[in-house]
C-alpha positions in Angstrom: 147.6 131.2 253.4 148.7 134.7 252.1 150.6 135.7 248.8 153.7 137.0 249.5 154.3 140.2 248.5 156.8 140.8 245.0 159.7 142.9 246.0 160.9 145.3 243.7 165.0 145.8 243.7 166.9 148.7 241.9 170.0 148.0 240.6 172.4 151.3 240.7 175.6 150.7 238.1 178.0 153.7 239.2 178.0 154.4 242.5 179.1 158.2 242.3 177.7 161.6 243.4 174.8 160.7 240.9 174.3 157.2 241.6 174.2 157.1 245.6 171.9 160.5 245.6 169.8 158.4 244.0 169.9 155.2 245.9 169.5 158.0 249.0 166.4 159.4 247.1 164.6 156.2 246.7 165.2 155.5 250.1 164.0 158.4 251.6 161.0 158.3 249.8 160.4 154.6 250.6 160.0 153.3 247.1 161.8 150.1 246.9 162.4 147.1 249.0 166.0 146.5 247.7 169.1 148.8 246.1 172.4 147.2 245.4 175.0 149.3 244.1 178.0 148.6 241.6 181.1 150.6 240.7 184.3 149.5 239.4 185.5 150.8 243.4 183.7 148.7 245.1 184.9 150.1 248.1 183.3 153.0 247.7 180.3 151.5 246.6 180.4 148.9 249.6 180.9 152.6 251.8 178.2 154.2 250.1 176.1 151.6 250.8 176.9 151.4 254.7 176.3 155.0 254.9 172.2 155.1 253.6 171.8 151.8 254.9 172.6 153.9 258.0 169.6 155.8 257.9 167.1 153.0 257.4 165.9 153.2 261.0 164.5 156.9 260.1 163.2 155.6 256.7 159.8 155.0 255.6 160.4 151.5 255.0 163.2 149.0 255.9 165.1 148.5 252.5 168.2 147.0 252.3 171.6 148.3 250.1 174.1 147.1 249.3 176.8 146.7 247.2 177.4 143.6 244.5 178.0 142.9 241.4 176.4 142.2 237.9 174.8 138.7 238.8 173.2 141.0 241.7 171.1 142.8 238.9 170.0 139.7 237.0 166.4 139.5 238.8 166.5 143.6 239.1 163.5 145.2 238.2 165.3 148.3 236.7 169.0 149.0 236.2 169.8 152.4 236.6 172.9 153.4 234.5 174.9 156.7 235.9 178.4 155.5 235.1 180.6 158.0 233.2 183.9 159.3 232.8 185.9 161.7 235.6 185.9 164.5 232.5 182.9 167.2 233.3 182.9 170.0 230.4 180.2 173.3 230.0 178.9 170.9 226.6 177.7 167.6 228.0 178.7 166.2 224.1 182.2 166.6 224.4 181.9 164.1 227.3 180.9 161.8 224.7 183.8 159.6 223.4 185.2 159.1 227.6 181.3 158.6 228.4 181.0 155.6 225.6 184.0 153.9 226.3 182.8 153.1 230.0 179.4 152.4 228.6 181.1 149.7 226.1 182.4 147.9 228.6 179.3 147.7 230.8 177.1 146.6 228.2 177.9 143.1 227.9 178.4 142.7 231.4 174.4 143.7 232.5 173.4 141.9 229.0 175.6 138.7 230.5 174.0 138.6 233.9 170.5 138.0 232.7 169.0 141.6 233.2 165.6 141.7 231.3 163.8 144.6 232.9 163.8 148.8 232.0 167.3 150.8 232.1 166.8 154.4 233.0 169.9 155.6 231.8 171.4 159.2 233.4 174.8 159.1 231.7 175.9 162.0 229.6 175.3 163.1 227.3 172.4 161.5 228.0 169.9 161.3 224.8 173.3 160.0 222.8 174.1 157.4 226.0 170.4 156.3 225.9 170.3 156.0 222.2 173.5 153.9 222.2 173.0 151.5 225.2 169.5 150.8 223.7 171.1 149.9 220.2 174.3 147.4 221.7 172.0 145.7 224.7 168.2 145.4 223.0 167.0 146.6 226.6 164.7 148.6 226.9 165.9 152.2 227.9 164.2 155.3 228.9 166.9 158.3 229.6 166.3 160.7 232.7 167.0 163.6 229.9 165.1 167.2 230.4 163.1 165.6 233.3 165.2 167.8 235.9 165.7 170.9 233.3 162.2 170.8 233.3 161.9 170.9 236.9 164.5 174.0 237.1 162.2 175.9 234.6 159.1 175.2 237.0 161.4 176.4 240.2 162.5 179.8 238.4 159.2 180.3 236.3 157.3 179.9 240.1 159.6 182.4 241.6 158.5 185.2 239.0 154.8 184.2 239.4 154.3 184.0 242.7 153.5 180.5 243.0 154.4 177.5 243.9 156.0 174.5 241.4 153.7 172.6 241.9 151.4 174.8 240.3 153.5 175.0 236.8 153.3 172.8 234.2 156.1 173.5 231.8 158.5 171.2 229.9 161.8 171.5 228.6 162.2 169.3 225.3 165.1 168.0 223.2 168.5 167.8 224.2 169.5 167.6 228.1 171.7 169.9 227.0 172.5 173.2 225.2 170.3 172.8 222.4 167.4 171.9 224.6 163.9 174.6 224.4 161.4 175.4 226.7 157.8 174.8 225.2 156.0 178.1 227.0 153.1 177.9 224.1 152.1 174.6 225.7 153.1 175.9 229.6 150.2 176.5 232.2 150.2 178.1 235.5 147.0 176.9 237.9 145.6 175.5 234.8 145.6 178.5 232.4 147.9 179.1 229.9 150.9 180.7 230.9 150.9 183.5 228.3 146.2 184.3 230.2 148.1 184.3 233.3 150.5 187.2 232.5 148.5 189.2 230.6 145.9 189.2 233.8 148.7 191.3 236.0 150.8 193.0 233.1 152.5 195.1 236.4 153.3 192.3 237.9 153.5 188.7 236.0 153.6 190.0 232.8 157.0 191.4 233.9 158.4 187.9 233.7 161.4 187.1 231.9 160.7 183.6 230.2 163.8 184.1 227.8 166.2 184.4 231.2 164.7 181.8 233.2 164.9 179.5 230.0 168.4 180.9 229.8 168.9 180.1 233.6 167.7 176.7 233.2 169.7 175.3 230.5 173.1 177.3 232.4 172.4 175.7 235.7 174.1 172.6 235.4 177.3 174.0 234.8 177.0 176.3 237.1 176.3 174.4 239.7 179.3 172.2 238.8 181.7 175.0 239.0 180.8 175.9 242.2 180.7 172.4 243.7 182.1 169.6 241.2 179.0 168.3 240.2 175.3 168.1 240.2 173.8 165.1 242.4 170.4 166.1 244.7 168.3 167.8 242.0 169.5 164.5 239.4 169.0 162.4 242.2 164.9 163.1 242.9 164.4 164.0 238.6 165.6 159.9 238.2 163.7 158.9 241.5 160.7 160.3 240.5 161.1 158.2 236.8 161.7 155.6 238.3 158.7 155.2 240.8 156.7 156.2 237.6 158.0 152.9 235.8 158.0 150.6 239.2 154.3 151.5 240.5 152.9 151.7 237.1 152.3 155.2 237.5 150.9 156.2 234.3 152.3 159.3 235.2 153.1 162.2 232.7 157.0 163.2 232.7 159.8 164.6 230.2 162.1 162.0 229.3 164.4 160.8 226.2 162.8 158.0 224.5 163.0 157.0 220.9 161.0 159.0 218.6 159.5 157.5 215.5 156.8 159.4 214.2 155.7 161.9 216.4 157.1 166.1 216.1 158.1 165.0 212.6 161.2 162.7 214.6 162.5 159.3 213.5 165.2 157.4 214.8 166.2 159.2 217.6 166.2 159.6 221.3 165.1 163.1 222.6 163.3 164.7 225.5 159.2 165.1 225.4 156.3 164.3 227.8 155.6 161.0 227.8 153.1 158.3 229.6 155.3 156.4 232.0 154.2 153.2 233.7 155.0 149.9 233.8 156.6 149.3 230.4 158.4 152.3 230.8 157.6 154.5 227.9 154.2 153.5 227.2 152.6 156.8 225.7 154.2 160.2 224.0 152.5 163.6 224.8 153.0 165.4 221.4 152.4 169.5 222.3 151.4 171.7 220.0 154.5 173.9 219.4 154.9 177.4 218.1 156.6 177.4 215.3 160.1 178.9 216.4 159.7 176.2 219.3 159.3 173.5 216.4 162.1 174.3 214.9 164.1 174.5 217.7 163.0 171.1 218.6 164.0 170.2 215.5 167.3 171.9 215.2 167.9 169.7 218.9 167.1 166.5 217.3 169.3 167.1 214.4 172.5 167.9 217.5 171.2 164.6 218.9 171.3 162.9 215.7 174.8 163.8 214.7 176.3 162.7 217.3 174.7 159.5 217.8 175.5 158.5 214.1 179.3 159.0 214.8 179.0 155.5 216.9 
């Protein structure tokens, strides 16, 4: 007689642009049998739901969705939290007090239904949120943080290089916000440093402007919310992508927020590095070897991150 196969089930808590872009992610991408979505409308989450469970005939796999509510999430493999308040300013801090006051009142509620498996958390600010949920619940939380910063640095640093993303390895680190910096002393393009491979075409490459596309990166957010209301598709694959990390044991190497004790002279606090993601979530952190003006930029981040998270 065969073994039957485990399913693995995501469990989505705020079903908003954030949160259904990425149930839709996962399910394009076929990487869970089940999603079940919760939002205090759970009308729109029961709608949401309809609507990519609409799509599951062109799907790689046949998942279900649907909407429920907290004792839905108690065998969940991992909870994704992207609830947060209607309020959407430039500085993802001052969404802070709204942002904890939702998070308050959803902590005892996942803690209540039983939930033991890995939170990745996408609420803003979203090193503070991580920091904080981790501290009231005891769960175990990795936060989505510079994981799709770093991915809009690999999009514009591609575009000056005349290659494709793939093909750059670059992180942003610290905050997933203003503060964050973009390590380019640890950055490779096809394998060679990034600093080889514009000094090879000084005409060409070495024409590129890493200050404005690190500039670009950390304005895109806002930008993008200004001219639409909000960020969804790019958040939607970063989380997807941490998330299949975490649920097929991965071991694969991606910027996230995690607590740092120890390593880049950190302690105590959640911020955004490369890290070893597989089953346990955070299982390993990548500590680059910064310049020094990146170092204490990093630190200068940490220190933003820190202050905010001790006003809780």
């Amino acid at each position: 007689m065969g073994h039957m196969k485990k399913t693995t089930k995501i469990g989505i808590i705020g079903a908003g642009h954030v949160g259904s872009h990425v149930a839709s992610s996962l399910m394009t991408q076929g990487l869970c049998d089940e999603i079940v979505l919760l939002d205090t409308d759970e009308g729109k989450a029961r709608r949401h739901a309809d609507d990519i469970a609409d799509s599951v005939a062109y799907m790689p796999l046949p998942a279900k969705i649907y909407a429920g509510g907290y004792e839905a999430l108690a065998d969940a493999d991992i909870v994704v939290l992207s609830a947060c308040s209607t309020i959407f300013e430039q500085d993802r801090l001052l969404e802070l007090d709204a942002t904890v006051k939702v998070i308050a009142e959803i902590a005892p509620q996942l803690t209540a239904s039983g939930f033991s498996g890995i939170v990745v958390s996408i609420s803003n600010p979203c090193d503070v949120i991580a920091q904080y949920f981790a501290r009231i619940t005891g769960l175990n939380v990795v936060g989505t943080g510079t994981a799709l910063d770093s991915a809009r640095l690999r999009r514009r640093l591609a575009a000056m290089l005349g290659v494709s993303p793939h093909s750059v390895c670059a992180y942003e680190l610290g905050e997933h916000g203003d503060s964050q910096i973009a390590a380019f002393s640890a950055a490779t393009v096809c394998g060679k440093p990034l600093t080889d491979w514009m000094v090879e075409q000084p005409d060409t490459r070495g024409q590129a402007d890493l200050y404005g596309a690190w500039r670009s990166t950390v304005a895109a957010g806002w930008d993008i919310v200004q001219g639409k209301g909000c960020t969804e598709f790019g958040i939607g694959a970063a989380a997807a992508a941490v998330i299949k990390a975490i649920l097929h044991d991965e071991k694969a190497v991606l910027p996230c927020s995690t607590l740092l004790d120890g390593p880049y002279g950190q302690h105590g606090v959640y911020a955004s590095v490369p890290c070893i993601l597989g089953a346990a979530g955070v299982e390993e952190v990548i500590e680059l070897t910064l310049s020094r003006d990146e170092a204490e930029g990093f630190a200068k981040s940490c220190a933003i991150i820190r202050e905010h998270c001790e006003k809780l």
